[in-house]
Backbone as a chain_set.jsonl record, in Angstrom:
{"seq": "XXXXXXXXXXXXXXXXXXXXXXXXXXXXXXXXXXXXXXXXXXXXXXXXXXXXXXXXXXXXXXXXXXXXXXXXXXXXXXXXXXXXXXXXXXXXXXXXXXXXXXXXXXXXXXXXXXXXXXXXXXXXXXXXXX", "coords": {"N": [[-10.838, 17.977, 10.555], [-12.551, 18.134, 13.557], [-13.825, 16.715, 16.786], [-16.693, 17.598, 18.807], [-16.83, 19.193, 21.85], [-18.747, 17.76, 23.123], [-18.68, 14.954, 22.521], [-16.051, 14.82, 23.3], [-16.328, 14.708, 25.817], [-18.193, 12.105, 26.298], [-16.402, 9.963, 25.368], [-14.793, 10.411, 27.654], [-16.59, 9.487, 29.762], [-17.305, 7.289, 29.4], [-14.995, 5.78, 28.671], [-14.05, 5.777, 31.559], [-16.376, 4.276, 32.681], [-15.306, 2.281, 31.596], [-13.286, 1.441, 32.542], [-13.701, 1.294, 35.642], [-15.798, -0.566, 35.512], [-18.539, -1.021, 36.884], [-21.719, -0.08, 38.364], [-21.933, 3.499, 38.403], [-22.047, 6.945, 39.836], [-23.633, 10.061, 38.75], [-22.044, 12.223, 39.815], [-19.792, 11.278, 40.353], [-18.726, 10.376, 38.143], [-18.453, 12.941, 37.382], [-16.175, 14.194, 38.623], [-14.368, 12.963, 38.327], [-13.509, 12.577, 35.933], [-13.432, 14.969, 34.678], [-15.41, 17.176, 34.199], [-18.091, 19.121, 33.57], [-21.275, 18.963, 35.706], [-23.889, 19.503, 34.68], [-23.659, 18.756, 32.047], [-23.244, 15.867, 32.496], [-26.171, 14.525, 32.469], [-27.13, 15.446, 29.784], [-24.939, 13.75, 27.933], [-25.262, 11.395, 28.49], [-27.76, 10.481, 28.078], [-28.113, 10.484, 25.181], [-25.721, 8.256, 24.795], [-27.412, 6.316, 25.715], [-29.417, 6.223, 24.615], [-27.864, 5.341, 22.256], [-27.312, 2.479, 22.674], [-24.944, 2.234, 24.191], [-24.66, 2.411, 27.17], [-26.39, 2.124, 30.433], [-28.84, 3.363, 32.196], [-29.055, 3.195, 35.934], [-31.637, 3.624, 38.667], [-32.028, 4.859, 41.613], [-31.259, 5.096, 45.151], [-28.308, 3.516, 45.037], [-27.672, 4.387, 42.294], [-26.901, 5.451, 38.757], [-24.768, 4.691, 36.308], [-23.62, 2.349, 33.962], [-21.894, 0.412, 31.836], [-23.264, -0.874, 28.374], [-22.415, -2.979, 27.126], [-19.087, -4.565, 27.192], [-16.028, -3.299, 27.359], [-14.319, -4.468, 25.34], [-16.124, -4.609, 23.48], [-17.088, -2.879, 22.323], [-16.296, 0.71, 20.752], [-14.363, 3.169, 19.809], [-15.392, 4.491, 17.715], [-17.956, 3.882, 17.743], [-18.636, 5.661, 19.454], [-18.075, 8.165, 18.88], [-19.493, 7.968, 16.985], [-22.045, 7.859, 17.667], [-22.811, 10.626, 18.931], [-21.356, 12.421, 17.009], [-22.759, 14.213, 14.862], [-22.292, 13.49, 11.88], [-19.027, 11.358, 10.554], [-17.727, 11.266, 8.528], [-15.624, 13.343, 6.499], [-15.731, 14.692, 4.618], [-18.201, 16.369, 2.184], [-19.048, 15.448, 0.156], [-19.039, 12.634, 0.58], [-20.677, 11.614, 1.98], [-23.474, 9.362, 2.203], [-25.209, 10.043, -0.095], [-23.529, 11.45, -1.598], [-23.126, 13.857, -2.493], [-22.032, 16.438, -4.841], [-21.02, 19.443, -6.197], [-19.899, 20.232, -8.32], [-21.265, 18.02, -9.5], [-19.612, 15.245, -10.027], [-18.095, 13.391, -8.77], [-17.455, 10.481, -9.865], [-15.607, 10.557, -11.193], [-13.557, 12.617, -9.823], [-10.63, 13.531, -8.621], [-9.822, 14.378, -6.37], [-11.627, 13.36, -4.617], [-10.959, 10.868, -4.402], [-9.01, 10.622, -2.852], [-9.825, 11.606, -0.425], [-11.348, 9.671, -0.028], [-10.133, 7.183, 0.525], [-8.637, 8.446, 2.679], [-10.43, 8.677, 4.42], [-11.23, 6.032, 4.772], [-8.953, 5.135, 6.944], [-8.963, 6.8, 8.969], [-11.847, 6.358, 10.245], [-10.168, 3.504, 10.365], [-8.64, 3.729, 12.264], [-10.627, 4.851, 14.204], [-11.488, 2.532, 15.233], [-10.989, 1.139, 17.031], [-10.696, -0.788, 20.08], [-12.224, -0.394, 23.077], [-11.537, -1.355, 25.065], [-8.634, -1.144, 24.807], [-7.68, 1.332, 25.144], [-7.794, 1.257, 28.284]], "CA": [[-11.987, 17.584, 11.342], [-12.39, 18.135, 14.979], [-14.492, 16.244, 17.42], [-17.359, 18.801, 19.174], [-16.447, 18.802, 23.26], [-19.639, 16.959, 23.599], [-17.712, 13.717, 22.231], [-14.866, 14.696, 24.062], [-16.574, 13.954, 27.304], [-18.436, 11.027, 26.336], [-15.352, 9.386, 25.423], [-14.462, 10.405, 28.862], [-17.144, 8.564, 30.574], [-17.424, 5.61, 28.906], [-13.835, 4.778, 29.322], [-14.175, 5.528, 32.928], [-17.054, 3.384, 33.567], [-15.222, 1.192, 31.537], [-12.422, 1.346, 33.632], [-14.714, 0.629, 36.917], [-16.922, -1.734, 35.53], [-19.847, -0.997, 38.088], [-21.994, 1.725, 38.417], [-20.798, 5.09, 38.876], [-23.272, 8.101, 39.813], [-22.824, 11.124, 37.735], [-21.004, 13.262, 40.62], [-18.378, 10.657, 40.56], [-17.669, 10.815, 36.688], [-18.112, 14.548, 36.892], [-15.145, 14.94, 39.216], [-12.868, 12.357, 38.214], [-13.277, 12.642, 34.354], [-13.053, 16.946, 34.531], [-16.847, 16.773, 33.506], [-19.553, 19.715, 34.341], [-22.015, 17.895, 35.862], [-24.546, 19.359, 33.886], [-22.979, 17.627, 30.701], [-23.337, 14.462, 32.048], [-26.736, 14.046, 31.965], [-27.206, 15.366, 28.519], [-24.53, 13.315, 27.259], [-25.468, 9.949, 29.016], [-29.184, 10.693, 27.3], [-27.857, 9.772, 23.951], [-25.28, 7.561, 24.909], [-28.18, 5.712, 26.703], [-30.142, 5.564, 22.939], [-27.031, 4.41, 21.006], [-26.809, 1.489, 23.053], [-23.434, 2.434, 24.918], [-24.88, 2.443, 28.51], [-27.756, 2.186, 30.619], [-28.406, 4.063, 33.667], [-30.243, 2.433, 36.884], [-32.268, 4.209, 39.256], [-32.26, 4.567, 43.279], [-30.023, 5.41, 46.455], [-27.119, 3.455, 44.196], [-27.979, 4.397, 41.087], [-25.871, 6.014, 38.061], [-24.031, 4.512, 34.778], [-23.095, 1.181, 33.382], [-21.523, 0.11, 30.353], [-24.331, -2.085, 27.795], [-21.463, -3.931, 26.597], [-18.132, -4.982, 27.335], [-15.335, -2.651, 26.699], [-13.483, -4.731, 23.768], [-16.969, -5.107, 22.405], [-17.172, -1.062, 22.161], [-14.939, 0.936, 19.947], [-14.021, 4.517, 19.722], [-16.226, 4.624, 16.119], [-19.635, 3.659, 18.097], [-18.744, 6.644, 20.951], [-18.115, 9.008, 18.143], [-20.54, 8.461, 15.838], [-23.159, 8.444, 18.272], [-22.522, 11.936, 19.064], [-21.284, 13.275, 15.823], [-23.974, 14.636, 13.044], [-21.37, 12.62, 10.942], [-18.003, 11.392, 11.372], [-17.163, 11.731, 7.028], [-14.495, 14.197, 6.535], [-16.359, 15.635, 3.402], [-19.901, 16.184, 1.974], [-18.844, 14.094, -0.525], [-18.521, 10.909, 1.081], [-22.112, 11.007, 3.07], [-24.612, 8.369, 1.864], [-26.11, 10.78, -1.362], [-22.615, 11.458, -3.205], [-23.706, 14.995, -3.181], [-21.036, 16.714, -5.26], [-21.587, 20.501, -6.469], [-19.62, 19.788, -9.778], [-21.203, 16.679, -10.496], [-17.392, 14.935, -10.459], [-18.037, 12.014, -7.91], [-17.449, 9.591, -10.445], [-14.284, 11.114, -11.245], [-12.923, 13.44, -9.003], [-8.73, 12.742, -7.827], [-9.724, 15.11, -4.653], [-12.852, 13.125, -3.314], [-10.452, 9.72, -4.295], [-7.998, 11.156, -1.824], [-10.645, 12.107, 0.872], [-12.141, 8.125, 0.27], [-8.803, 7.374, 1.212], [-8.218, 9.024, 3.994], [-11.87, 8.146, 5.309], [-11.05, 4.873, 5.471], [-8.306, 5.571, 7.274], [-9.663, 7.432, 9.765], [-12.468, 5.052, 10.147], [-9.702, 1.9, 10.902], [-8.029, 4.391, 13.424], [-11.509, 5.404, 15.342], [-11.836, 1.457, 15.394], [-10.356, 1.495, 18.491], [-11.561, -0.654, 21.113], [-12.174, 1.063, 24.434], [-11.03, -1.827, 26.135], [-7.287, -0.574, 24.201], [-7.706, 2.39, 25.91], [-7.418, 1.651, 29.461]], "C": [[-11.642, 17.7, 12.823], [-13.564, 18.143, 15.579], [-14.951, 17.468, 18.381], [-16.463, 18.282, 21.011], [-17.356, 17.901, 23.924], [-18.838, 15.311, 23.612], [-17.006, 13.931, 22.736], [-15.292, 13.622, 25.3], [-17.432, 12.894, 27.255], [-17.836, 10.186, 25.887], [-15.019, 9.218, 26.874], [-15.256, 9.533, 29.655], [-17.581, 7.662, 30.325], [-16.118, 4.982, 29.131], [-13.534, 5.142, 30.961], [-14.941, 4.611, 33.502], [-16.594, 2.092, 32.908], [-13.832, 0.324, 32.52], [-12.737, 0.762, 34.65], [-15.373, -0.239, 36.928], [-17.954, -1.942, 36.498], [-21.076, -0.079, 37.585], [-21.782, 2.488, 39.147], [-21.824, 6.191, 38.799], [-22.541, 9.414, 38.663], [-21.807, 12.185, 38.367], [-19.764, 12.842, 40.557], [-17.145, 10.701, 39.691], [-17.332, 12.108, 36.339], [-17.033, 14.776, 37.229], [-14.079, 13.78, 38.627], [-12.423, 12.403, 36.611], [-12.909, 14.394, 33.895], [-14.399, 17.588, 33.811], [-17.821, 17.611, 33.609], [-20.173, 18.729, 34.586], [-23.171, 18.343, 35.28], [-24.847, 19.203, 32.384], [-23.567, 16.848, 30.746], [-24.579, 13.369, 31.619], [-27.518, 13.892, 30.608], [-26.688, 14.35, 27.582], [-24.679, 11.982, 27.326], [-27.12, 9.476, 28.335], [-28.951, 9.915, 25.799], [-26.763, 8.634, 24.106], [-26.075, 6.42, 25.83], [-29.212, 5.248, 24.88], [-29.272, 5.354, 22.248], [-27.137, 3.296, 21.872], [-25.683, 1.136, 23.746], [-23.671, 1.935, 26.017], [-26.613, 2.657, 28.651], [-27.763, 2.966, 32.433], [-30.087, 2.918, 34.949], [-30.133, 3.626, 38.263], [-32.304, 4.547, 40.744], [-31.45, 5.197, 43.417], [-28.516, 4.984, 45.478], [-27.112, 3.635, 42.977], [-26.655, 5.293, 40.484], [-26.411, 5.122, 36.353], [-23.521, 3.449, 34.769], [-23.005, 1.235, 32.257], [-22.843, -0.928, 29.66], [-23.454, -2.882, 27.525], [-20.075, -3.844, 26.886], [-16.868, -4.052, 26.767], [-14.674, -2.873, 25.106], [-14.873, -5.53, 23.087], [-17.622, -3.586, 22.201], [-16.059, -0.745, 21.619], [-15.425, 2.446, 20.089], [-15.357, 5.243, 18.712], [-17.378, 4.759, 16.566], [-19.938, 4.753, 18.853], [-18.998, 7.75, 19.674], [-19.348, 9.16, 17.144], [-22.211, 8.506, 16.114], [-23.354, 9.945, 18.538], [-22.037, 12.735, 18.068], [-22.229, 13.542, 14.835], [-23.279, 13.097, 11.887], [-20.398, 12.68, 11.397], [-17.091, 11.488, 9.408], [-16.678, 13.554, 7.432], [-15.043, 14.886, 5.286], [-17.869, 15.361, 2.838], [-19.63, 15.351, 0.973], [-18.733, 12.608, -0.494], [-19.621, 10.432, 2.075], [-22.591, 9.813, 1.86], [-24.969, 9.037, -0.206], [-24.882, 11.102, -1.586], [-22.647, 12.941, -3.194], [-21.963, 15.802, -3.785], [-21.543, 18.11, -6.251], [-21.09, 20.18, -7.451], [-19.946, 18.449, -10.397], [-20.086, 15.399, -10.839], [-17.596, 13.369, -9.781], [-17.376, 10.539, -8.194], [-15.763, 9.687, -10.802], [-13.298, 12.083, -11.001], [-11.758, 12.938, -8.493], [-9.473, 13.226, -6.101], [-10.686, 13.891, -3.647], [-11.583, 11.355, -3.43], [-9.691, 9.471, -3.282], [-9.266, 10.886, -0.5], [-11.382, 10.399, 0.985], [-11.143, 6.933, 1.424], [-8.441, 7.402, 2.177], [-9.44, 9.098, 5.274], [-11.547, 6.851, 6.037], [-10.214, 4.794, 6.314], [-8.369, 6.114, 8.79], [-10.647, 6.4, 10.611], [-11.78, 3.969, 11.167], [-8.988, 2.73, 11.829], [-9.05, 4.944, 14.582], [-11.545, 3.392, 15.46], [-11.757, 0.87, 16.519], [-10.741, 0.685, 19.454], [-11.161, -0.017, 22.796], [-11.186, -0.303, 25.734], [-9.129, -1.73, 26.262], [-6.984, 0.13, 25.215], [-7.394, 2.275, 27.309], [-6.371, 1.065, 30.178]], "O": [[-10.53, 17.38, 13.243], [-14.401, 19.018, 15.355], [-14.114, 18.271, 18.792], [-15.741, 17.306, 21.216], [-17.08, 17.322, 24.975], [-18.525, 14.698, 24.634], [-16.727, 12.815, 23.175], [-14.938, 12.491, 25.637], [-17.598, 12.496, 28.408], [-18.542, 9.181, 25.799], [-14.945, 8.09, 27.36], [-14.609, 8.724, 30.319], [-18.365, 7.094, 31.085], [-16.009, 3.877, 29.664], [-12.571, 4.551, 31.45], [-14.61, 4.062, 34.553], [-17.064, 1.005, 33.245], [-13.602, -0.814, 32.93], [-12.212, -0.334, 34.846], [-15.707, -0.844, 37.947], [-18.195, -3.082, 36.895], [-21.183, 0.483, 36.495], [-21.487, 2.384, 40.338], [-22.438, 6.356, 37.745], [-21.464, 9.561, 38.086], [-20.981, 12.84, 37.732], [-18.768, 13.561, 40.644], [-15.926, 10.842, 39.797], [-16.495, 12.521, 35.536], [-16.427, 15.54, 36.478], [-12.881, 14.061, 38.608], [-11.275, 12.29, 36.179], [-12.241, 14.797, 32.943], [-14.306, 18.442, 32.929], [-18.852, 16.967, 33.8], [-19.965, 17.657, 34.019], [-23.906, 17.356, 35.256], [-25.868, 19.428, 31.735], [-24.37, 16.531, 29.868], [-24.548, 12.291, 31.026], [-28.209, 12.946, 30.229], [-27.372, 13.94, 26.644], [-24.307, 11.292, 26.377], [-27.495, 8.315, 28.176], [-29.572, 8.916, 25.434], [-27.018, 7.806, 23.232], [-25.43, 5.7, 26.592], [-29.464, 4.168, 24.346], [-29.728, 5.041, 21.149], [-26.44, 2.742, 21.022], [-25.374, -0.039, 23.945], [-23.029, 0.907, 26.234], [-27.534, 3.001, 27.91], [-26.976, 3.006, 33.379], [-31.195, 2.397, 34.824], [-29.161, 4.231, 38.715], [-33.454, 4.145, 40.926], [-30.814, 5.832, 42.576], [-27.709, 5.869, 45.195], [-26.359, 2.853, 42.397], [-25.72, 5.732, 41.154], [-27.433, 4.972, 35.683], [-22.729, 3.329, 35.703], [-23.745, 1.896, 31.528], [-23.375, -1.726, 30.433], [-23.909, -3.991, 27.808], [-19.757, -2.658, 26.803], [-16.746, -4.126, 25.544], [-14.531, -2.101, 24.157], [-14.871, -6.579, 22.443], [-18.807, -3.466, 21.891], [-15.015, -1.389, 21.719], [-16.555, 2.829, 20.396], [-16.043, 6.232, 18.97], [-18.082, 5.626, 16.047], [-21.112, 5.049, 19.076], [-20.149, 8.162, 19.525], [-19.932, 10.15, 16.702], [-23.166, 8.874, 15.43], [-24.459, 10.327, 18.153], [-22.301, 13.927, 18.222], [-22.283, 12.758, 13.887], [-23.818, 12.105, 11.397], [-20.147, 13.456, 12.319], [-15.901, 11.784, 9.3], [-17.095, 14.456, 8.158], [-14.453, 15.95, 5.095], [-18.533, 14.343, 3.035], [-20.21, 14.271, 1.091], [-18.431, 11.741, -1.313], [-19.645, 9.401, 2.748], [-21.985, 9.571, 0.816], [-24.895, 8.362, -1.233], [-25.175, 11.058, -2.781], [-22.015, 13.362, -4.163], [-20.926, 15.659, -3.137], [-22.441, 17.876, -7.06], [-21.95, 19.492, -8.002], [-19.374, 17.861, -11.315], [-19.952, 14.823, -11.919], [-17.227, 12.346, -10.358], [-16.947, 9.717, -7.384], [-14.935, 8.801, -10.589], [-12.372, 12.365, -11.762], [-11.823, 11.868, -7.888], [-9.558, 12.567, -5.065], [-10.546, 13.615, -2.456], [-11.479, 10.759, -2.358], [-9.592, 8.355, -2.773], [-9.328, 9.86, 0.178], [-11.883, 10.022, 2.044], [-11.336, 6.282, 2.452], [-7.878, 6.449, 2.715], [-9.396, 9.41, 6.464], [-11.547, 6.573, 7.236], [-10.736, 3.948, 7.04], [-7.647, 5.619, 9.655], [-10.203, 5.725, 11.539], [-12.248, 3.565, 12.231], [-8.479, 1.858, 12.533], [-8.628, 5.391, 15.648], [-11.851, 3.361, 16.652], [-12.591, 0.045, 16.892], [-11.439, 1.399, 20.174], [-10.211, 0.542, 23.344], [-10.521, -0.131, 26.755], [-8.442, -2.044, 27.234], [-6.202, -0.216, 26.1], [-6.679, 3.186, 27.727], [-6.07, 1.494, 31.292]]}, "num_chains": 1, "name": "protein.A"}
């Protein structure tokens, strides 16, 4: 599995503004995070409907955190921005399984496994991070 670059950089600017704790315009996170700046407002768009951040308006305007770094985790950044963050079609919601096996498959037992796994390692909180 490997995270798209979109998630890269909204990792990036969430633990920057969590770093700053203010607000931060988008020129500021563009240059100090390594950011196009026409990323940031795509990526601040959905990280603005998960609930991550909120942006305010004017002369000082920008990016704030909605919540508290060690009340944010790696898991909430990612899986806002990922389609999914399951490591196999087997392990979405619907089971879907082309041989029918789900029930008893070793491979998908492995991959349940290694979900969770995964999972308690994105758990992360951001406030870890800085």
């Amino acid at each position: 599995m490997q995270l798209n670059v979109t998630t890269d950089y909204a990792v990036r600017i969430v633990l920057y503004l969590a770093i700053k704790q203010k607000v931060v315009n988008s020129s500021e996170i563009a240059k100090a995070m390594g950011i196009p700046p026409t990323y940031i407002m795509k990526i601040t768009r959905t990280l603005k409907s998960a609930g991550i951040l909120s942006e305010k308006r004017g002369v000082d305007g920008g990016f704030v955190l909605d919540r508290k770094p060690e009340q944010l985790t790696l898991l909430d950044i990612v899986s806002a921005l990922e389609k999914t963050v399951n490591i196999n079609r087997c392990l979405e919601e619907d089971e879907f399984c082309s041989r029918n096996a789900v029930a008893f498959c070793n491979v998908r037992k492995l991959l349940v496994r290694l979900q969770a796994e995964l999972a308690e390692g994105l758990n992360v909180k951001i406030s870890e991070l800085i």
